[in-house]
Structures are given as structure tokens and as C-alpha cells.
N, C-alpha and C positions, 0 to 999 in steps of 0.2 A: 504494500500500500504506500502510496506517495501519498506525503503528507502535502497539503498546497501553503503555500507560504499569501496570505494576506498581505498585500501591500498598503498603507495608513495613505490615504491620499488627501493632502492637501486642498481643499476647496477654497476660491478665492471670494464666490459668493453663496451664502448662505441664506435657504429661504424657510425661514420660518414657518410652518402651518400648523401651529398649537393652536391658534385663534382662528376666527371663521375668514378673516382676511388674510391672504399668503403674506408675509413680511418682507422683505425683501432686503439684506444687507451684506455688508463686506465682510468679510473673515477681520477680527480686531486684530490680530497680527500683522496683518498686511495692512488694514487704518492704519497701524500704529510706526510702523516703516515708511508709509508714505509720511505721516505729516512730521515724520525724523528728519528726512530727508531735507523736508521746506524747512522746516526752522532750521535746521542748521546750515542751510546755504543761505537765507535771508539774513541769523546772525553774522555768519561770517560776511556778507556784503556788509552790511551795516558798519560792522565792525573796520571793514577797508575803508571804507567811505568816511566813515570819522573816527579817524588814528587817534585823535586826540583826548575823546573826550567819551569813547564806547570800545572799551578796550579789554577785549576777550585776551587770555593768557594760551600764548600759540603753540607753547610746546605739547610736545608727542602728537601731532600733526592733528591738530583739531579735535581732541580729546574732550579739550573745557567749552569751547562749540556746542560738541555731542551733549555732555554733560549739562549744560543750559536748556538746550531742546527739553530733556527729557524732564527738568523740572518746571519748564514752564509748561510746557503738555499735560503734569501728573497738579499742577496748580489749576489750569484750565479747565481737569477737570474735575476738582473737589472744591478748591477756595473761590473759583471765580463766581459758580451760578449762585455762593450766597453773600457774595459782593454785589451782584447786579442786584440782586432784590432785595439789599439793602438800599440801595443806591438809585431803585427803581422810579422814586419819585424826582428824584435831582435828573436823570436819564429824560422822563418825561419833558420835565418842566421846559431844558434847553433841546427838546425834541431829539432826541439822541448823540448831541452833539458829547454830552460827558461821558460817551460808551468808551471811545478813546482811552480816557484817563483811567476806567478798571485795566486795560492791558499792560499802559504805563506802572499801574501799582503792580503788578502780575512780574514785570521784569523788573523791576525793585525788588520785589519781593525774591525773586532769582537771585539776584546781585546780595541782596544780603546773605542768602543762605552760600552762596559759594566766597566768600568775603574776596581774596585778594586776586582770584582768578578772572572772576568780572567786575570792573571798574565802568560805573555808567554818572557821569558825572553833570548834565546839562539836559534840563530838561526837555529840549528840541530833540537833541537827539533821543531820547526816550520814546517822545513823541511821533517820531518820525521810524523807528523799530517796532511799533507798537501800531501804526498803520501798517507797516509796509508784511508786518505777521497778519494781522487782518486781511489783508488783500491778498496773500500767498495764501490762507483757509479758505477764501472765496475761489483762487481760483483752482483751486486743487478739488475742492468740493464741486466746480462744475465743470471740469475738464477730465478730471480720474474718475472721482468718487462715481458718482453719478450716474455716467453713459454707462458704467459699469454692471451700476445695480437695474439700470433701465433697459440694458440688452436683455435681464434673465426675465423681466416681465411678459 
């Protein structure tokens, strides 16, 4: 008797059908890779861009890069949604222009817990890392994410 050997395979989309409507989403591993990826190439731009004054620690070739992603991703997604609904009436009031400023406190909040390795010191540039993370989720969400989960529909 040959035994058959099961091969564990990888799915990249997963569809939920516990509920009466099918789900439809990404393997979180692969989420989790792709938005590794964008923040740590928006830091490290950012980081080029202003030598001065957003200054990731370069050695071991972009380690503290890595290391930043992932705590602002594992921030994003436990500290941030009850920052926003704190913050929810201030968000309102200036029509969501202070949405901005939770991402700003989000890489603050990075910068402190990694102390001497990221140095973020003017608040433009915060500001300007903090959009430019915003718009790398938007467009990652509609260029990857997305067509992804909309092909297996």
C-alpha cells in the first residue's frame, strides 16, 4: 500500500461560507506581506526624502524599516480604531481633515517605542509619512487587495 502524501496548499483567497452570504477575502498572511512591503518602501522613501529630520537607522540593510512596518501595522490594528472613536467627534467637526493626525500619533507612537533607531523630529515630515502611508493603503487596497478578492466572486 502506498501511502499518498497530502500536500498543505496555500490559498491566497479564502471564501468564507459559515454565513448565508459567501465572504470573500485574502489569506492574512499574504494581507500581511503585502502591506510589509508598502510601508517599508514608503518609510524608507520618506526616510530618503528627508535625511534630516525622519531618520530610520540603516544598518543591517533595512532591518529598522522592517521593524517600523510591523509596528505600525500591529498599532493600526489594535491602538488606532480606538483612537479614531475617540477622536471621532474632532474627525467630524473638521470633516475628516484630523484623520491625518491619528496616523501622525500612530508613527510617534512607533518612534517612541523603537527610541534611537527612528528619529522623527518635525512635524511636516510626520505629516507628510502619514499621508503618503494613507495613500500607499488606498492604493494597495485597490490595485492588489481587491481585483483579487473580486476575481473569486
Amino acid at each position: 500500500m502506498e501511502k499518498e502524501k497530502k500536500k498543505k496548499v496555500t490559498k491566497i483567497i479564502i471564501i468564507d461560507d459559515e454565513h448565508s452570504s459567501e465572504k470573500v477575502r485574502i489569506n492574512k498572511l499574504i494581507d500581511w506581506l503585502i502591506y510589509m512591503f508598502g510601508y517599508t518602501m514608503i518609510l524608507i522613501l520618506v526616510s530618503i526624502l528627508f535625511d534630516e529630520t525622519f531618520i530610520i537607522d540603516n544598518s543591517y540593510f533595512g532591518l529598522w524599516a522592517f521593524l517600523t512596518s510591523v509596528i505600525i501595522y500591529v498599532l493600526n490594528k489594535t491602538i488606532k480604531p480606538i483612537i479614531f472613536l475617540l477622536t471621532l467627534p474632532i474627525t467630524g467637526i473638521t470633516l475628516g481633515l484630523f484623520y491625518p493626525f491619528i496616523n501622525v500619533l500612530i508613527i510617534k507612537m512607533a518612534d517612541f517605542i523603537l527610541g534611537s533607531h527612528l528619529d522623527t523630529n518635525n512635524l511636516f515630515t510626520l505629516f507628510f509619512a502619514a499621508i503618503a502611508i494613507s495613500l500607499m493603503n488606498f492604493v494597495l487596497e485597490k490595485s492588489i487587495i481587491e481585483p483579487l478578492t473580486r476575481r473569486e466572486n
